[in-house]
SELUMMI-697979 format. One record per residue (C-alpha): residue number from 1; residue in one letter; chain; x, y, z. Coordinates in nm, 3 decimals. Layout:
N
+-----+----+----+---------+---------+---------+
:   i : aa : ch :      xx :      yy :      zz :
+-----+----+----+---------+---------+---------+
: NUM :  A :  A :       X :       Y :       Z :
...
+-----+----+----+---------+---------+---------+
This chain:
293
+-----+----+----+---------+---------+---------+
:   i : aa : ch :      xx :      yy :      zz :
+-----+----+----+---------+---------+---------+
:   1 :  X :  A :   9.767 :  12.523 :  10.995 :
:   2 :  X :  A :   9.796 :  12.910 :  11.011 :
:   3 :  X :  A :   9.665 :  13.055 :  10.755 :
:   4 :  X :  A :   9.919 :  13.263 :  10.511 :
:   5 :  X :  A :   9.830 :  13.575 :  10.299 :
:   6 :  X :  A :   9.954 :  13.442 :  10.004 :
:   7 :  X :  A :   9.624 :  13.294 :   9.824 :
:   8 :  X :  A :   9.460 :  13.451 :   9.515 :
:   9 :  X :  A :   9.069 :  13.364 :   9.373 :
:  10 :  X :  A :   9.041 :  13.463 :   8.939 :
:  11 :  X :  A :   9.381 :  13.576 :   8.950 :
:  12 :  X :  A :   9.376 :  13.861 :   9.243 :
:  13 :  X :  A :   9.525 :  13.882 :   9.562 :
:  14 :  X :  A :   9.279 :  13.776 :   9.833 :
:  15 :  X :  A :   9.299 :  13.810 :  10.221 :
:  16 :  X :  A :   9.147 :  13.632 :  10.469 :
:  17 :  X :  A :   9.186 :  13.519 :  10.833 :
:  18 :  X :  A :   9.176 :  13.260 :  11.013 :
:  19 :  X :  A :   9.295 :  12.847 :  10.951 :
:  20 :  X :  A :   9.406 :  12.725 :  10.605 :
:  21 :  X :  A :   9.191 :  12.398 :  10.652 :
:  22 :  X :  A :   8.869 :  12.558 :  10.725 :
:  23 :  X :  A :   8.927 :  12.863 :  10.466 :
:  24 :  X :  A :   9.015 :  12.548 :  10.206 :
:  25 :  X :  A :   8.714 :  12.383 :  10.300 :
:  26 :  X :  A :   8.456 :  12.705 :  10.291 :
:  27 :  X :  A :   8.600 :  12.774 :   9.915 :
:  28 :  X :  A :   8.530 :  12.427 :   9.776 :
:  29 :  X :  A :   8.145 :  12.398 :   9.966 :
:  30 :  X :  A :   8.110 :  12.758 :   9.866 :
:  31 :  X :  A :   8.157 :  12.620 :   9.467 :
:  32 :  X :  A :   7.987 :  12.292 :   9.558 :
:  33 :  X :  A :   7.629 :  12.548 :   9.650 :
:  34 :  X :  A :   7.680 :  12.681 :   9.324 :
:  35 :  X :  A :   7.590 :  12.446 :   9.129 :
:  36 :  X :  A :   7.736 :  12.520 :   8.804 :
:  37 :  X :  A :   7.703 :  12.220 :   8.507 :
:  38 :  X :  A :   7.914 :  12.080 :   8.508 :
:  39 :  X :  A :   8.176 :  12.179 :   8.764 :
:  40 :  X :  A :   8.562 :  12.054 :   8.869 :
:  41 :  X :  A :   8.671 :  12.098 :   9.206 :
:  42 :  X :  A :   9.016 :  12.045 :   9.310 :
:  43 :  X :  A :   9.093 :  12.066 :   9.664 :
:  44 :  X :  A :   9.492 :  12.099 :   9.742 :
:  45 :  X :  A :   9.432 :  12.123 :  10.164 :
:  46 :  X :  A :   9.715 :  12.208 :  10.331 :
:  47 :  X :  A :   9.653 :  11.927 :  10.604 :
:  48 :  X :  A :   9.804 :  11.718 :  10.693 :
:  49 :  X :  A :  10.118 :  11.903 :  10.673 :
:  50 :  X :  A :  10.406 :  12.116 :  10.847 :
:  51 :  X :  A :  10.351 :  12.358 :  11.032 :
:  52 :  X :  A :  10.170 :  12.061 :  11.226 :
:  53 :  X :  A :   9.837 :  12.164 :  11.437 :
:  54 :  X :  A :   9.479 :  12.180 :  11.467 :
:  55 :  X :  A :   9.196 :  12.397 :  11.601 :
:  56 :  X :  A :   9.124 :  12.334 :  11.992 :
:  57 :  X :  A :   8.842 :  12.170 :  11.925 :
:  58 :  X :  A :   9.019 :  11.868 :  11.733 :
:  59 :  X :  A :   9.296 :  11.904 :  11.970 :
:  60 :  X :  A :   9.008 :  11.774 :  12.223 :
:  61 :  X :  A :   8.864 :  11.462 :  12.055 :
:  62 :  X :  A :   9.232 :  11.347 :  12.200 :
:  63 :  X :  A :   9.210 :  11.474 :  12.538 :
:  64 :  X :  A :   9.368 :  11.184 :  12.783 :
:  65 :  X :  A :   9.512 :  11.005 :  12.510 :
:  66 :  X :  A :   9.882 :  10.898 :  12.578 :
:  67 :  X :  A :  10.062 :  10.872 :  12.271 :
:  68 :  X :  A :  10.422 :  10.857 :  12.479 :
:  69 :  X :  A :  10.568 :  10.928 :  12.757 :
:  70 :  X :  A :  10.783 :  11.226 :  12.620 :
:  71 :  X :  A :  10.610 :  11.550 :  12.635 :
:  72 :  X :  A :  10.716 :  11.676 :  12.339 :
:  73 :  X :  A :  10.629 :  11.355 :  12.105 :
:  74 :  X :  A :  10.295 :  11.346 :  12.264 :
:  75 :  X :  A :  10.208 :  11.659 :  12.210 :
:  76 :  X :  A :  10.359 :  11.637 :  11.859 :
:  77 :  X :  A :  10.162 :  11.368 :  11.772 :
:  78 :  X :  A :   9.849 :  11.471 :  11.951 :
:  79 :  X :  A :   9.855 :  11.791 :  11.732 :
:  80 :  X :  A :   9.884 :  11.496 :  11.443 :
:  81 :  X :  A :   9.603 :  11.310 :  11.532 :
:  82 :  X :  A :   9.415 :  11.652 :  11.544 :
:  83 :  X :  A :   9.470 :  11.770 :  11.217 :
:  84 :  X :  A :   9.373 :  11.437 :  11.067 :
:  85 :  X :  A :   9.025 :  11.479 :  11.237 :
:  86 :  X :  A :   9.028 :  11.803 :  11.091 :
:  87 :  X :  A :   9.053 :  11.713 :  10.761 :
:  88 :  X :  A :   8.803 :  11.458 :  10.843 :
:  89 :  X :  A :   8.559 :  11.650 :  10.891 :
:  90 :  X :  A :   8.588 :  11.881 :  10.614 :
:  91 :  X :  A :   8.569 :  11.643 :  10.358 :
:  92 :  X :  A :   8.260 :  11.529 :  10.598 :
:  93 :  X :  A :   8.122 :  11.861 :  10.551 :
:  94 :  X :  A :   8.195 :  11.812 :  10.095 :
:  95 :  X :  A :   7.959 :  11.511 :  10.093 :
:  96 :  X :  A :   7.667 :  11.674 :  10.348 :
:  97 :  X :  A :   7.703 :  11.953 :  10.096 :
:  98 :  X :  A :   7.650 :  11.693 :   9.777 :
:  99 :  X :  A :   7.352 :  11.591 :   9.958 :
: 100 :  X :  A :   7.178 :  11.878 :  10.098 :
: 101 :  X :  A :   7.227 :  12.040 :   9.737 :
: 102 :  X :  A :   7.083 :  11.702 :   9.515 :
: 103 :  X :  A :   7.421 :  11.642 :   9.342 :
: 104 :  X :  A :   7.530 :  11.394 :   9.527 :
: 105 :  X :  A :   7.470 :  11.105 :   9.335 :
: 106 :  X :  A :   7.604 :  11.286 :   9.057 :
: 107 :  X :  A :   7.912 :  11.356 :   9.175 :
: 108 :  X :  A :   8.261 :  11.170 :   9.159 :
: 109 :  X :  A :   8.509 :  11.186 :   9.460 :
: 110 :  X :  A :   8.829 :  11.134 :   9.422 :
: 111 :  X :  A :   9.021 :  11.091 :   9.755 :
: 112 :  X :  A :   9.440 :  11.073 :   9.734 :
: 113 :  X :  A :   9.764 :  11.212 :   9.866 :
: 114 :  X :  A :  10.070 :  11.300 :   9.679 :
: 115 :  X :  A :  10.337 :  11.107 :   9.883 :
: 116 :  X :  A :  10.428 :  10.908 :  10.224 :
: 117 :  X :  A :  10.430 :  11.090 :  10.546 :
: 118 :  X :  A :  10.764 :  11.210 :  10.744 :
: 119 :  X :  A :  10.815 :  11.065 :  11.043 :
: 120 :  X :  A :  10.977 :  11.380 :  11.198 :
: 121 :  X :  A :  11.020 :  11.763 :  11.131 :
: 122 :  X :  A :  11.081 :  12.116 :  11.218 :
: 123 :  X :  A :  10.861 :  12.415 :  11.190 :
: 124 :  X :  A :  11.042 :  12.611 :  10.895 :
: 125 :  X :  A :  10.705 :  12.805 :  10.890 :
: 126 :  X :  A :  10.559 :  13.131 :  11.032 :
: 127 :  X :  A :  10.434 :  13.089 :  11.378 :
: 128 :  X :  A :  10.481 :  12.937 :  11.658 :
: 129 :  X :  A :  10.373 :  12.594 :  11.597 :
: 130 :  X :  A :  10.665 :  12.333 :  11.776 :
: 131 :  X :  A :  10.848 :  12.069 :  11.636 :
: 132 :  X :  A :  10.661 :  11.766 :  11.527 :
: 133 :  X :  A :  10.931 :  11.485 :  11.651 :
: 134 :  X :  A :  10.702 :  11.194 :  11.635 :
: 135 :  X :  A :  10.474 :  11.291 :  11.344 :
: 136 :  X :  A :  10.351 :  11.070 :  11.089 :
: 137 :  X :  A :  10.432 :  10.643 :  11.056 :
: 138 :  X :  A :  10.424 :  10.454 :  10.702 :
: 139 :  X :  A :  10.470 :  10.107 :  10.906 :
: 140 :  X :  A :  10.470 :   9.834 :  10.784 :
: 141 :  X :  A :  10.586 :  10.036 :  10.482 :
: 142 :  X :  A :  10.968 :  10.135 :  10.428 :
: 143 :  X :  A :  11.058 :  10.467 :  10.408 :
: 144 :  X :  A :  10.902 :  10.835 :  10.396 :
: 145 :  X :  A :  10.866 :  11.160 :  10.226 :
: 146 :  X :  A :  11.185 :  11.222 :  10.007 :
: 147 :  X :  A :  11.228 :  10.871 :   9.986 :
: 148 :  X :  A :  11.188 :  10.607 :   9.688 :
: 149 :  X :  A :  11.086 :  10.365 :   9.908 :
: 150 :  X :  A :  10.738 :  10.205 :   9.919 :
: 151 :  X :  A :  10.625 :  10.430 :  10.241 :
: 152 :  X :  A :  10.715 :  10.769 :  10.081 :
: 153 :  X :  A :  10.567 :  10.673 :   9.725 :
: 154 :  X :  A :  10.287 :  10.480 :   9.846 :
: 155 :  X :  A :   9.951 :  10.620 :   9.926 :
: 156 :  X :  A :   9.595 :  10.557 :   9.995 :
: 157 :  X :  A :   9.315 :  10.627 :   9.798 :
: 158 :  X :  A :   8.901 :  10.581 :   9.719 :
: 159 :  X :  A :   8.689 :  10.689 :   9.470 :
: 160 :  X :  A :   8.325 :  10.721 :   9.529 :
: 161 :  X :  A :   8.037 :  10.752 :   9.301 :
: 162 :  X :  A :   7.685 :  10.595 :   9.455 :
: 163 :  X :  A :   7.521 :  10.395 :   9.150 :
: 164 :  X :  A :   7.771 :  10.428 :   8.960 :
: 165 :  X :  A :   8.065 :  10.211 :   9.103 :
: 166 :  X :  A :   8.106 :   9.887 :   9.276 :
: 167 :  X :  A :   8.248 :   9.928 :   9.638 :
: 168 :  X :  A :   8.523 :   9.694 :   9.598 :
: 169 :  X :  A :   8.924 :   9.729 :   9.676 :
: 170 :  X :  A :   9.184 :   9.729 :   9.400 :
: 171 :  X :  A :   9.578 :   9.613 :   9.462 :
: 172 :  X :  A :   9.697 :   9.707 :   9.127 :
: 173 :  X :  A :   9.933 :   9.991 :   9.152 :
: 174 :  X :  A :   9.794 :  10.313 :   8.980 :
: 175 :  X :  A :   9.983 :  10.654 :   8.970 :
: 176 :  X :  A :   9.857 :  11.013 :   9.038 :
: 177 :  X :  A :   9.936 :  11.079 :   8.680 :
: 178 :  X :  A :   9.686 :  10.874 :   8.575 :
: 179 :  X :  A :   9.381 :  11.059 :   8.669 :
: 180 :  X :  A :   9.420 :  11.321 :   8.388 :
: 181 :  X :  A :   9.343 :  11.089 :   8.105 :
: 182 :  X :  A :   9.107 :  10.897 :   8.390 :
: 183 :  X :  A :   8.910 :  11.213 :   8.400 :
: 184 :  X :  A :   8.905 :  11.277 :   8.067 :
: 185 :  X :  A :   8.775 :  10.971 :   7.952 :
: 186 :  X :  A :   8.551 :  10.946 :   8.204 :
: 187 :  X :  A :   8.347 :  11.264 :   8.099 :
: 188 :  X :  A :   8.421 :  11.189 :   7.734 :
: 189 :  X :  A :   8.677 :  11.486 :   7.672 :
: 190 :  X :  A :   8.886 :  11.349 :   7.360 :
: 191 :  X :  A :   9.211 :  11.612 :   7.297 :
: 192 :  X :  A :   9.260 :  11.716 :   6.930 :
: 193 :  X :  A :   9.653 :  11.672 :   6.952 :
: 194 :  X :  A :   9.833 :  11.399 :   7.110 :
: 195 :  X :  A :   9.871 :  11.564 :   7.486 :
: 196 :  X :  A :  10.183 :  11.315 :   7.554 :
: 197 :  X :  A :  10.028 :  11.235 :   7.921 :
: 198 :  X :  A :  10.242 :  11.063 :   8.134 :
: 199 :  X :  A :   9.959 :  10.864 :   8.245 :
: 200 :  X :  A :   9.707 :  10.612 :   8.150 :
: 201 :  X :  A :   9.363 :  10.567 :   8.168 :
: 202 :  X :  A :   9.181 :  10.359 :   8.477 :
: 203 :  X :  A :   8.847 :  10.417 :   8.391 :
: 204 :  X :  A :   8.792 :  10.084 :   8.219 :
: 205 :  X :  A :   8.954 :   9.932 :   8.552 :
: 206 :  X :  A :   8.753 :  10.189 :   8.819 :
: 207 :  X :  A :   8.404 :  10.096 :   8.634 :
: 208 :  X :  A :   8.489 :   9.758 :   8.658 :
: 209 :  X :  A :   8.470 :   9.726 :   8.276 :
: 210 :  X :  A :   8.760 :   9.525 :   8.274 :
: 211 :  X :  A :   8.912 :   9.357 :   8.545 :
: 212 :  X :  A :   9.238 :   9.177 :   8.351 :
: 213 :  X :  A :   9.503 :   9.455 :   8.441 :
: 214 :  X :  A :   9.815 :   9.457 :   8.243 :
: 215 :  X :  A :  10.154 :   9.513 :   8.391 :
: 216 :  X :  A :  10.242 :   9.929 :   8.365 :
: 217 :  X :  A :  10.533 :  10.073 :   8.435 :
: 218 :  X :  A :  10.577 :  10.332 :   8.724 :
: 219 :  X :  A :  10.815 :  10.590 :   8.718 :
: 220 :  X :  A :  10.933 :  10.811 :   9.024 :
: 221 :  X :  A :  11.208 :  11.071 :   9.004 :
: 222 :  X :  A :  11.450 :  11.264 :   9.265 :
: 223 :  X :  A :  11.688 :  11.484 :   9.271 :
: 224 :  X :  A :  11.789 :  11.235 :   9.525 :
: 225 :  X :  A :  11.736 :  10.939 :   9.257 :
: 226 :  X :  A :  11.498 :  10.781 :   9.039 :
: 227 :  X :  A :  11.304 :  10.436 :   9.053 :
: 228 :  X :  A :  11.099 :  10.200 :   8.848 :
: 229 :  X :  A :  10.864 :   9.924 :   8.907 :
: 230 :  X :  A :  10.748 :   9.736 :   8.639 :
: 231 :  X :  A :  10.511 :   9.474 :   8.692 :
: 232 :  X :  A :  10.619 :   9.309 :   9.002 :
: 233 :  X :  A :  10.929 :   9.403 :   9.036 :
: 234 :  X :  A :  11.076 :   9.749 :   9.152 :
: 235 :  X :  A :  11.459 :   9.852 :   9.067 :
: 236 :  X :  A :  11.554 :  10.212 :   9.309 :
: 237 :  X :  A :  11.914 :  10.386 :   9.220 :
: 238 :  X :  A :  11.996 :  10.631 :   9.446 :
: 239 :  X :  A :  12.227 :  10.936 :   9.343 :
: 240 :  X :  A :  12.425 :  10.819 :   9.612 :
: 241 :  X :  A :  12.485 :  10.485 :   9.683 :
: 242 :  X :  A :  12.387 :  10.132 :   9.552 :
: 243 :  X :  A :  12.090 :  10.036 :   9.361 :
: 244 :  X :  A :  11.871 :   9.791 :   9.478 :
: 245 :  X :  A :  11.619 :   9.562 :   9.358 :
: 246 :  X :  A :  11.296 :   9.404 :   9.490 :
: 247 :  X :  A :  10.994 :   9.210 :   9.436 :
: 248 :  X :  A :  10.647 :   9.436 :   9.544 :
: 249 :  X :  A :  10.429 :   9.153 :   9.505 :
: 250 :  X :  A :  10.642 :   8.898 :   9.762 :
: 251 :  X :  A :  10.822 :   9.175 :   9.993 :
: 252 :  X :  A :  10.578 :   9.495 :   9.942 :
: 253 :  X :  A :  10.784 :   9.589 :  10.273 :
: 254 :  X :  A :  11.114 :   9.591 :  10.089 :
: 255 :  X :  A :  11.315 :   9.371 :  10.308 :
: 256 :  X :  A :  11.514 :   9.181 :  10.090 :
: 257 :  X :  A :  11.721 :   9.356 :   9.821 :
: 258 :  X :  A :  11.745 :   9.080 :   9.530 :
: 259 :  X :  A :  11.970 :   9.302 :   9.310 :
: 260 :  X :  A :  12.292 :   9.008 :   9.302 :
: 261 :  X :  A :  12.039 :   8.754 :   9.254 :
: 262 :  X :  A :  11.781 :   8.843 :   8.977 :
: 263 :  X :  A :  12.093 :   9.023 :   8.747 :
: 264 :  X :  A :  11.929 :   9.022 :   8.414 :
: 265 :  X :  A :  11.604 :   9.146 :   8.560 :
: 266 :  X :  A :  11.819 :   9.416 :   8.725 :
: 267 :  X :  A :  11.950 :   9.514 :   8.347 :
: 268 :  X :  A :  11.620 :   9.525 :   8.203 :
: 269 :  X :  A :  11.485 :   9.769 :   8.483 :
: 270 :  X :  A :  11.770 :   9.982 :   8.443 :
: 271 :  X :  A :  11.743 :  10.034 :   8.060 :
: 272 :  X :  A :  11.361 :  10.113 :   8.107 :
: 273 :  X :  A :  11.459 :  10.374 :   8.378 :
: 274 :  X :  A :  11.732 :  10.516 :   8.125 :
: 275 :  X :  A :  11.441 :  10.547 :   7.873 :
: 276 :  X :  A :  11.219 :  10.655 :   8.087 :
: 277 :  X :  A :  11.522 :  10.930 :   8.213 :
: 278 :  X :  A :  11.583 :  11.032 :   7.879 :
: 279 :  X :  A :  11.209 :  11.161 :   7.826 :
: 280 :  X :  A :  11.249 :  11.379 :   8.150 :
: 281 :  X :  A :  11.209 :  11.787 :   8.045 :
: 282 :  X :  A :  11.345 :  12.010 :   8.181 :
: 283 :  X :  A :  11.538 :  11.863 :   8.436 :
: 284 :  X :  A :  11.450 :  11.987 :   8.839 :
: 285 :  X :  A :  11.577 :  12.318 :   8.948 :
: 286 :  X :  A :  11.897 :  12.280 :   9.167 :
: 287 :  X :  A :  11.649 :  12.426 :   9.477 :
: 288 :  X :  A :  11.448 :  12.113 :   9.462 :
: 289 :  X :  A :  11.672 :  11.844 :   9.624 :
: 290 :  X :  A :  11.499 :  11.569 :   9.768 :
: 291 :  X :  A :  11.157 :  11.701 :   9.703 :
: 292 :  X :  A :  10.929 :  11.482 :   9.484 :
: 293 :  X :  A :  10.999 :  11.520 :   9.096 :
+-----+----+----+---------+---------+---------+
């Protein structure tokens, strides 16, 4: 989207003009060509996100496309579509710059997003980007952004390393936390203290080390609520409202709420989620309702 004058590089204020994708994307290749050893880069791109919209020439690899027959939607979700292709590309650009500078097959890429897409919004941004009415779709998922629900905690993800891993697809739930002791492990980083992580490591599982996957425990919490899935099963309890229960591996689409028929499951859940609760420090600022936790 438009790029605001808000960013800093080693700490100073730094301004720049011109889109927040492509500025993103020039940083990171600019520290790819350098070639340090080793080197971390972590790429937070605004895309795809609100304010919703694309350069023109994105905007035209959807030229003639009819997305619906209301003006607005289509051109909501043509400016969508755009982005996406945007981002496409840049990360296009990361791996052309792995290769042109020999570190490709030295290099790990980790590909993920931090929750579901929203299916509408409004601009609350500078400029005059329009409303995105028909923006993203988590189908056949349930739910979006600010939800507990599988389609606004679930996301995709790959991670690539040529000669080094096994193209193969994994089911077995893994959480964003996890990728701090992942990453440490992998590069053989062992803390003096006890760091606490909230995560676990996947390396064994990634490498293909091991391939028997024990049942973990996934924790997500809201000002809106909190939720836990252990193992198959996956207990949400709103701040408002009833709890409800259901099985991920038999309804992933969470159709059928199970909570008055699977009652002692429901208890166990529940007193994992208060354990889990009572770990939580410090609590979310009052500001923060209904964003991720």
């Amino acid at each position: 989207g438009v790029y605001e004058d808000t960013w800093h590089r080693d700490g100073k204020p730094l301004h720049e003009e011109g889109n927040a994708t492509e500025l993103i994307a020039a940083e990171a290749i600019r520290r790819i060509e350098e070639k340090q050893s080793p080197w971390f880069v972590y790429v937070p791109f605004h895309a795809v996100h609100t304010p919703v919209d694309a350069p023109d020439e994105f905007k035209q690899l959807y030229a003639g496309v009819r997305f619906h027959e209301d003006p607005q939607k289509q051109d909501s979700r043509l400016r969508m579509a755009a982005m996406v292709s945007q981002l496409d590309a840049k990360i296009g650009q990361f791996i052309d710059a792995l290769e042109r500078t020999g570190q490709r097959d030295n290099t790990l890429v980790v590909f993920t997003s931090d929750n579901g897409g929203i299916e509408s919004l409004k601009n609350a941004y500078v400029g005059d980007v329009g409303d995105s009415p028909l923006n993203s779709e988590n189908d056949p998922l349930r739910g979006q952004k600010n939800t507990l629900y599988e389609g606004g905690t679930r996301v995709c993800a790959f991670v690539n390393w040529p000669g080094k891993l096994t193209p193969r697809k994994l089911s077995e739930p893994m959480h964003v936390a996890d990728w701090m002791p992942t990453i440490s492990a992998m590069v053989g980083y062992q803390p003096d203290a006890d760091l606490q992580w909230d995560g676990v490591n996947q390396w064994p599982r990634l490498s293909g080390v091991e391939t028997r996957v024990e049942p973990r425990t996934i924790y997500i919490a809201m000002k809106t609520g909190h939720s836990i899935r252990h193992g198959d099963w996956k207990l949400i309890v709103p701040k408002q409202g009833e709890a409800e229960l259901f099985n991920i591996a038999d309804d992933p689409y969470e159709t059928s709420d199970l909570i008055l028929h699977q009652q002692e499951i429901a208890a166990e859940l529940r007193k994992i989620l208060m354990d889990q609760q009572a770990k939580d420090q410090p609590e979310l600022p009052a500001d923060l309702v209904g964003l991720p936790g």
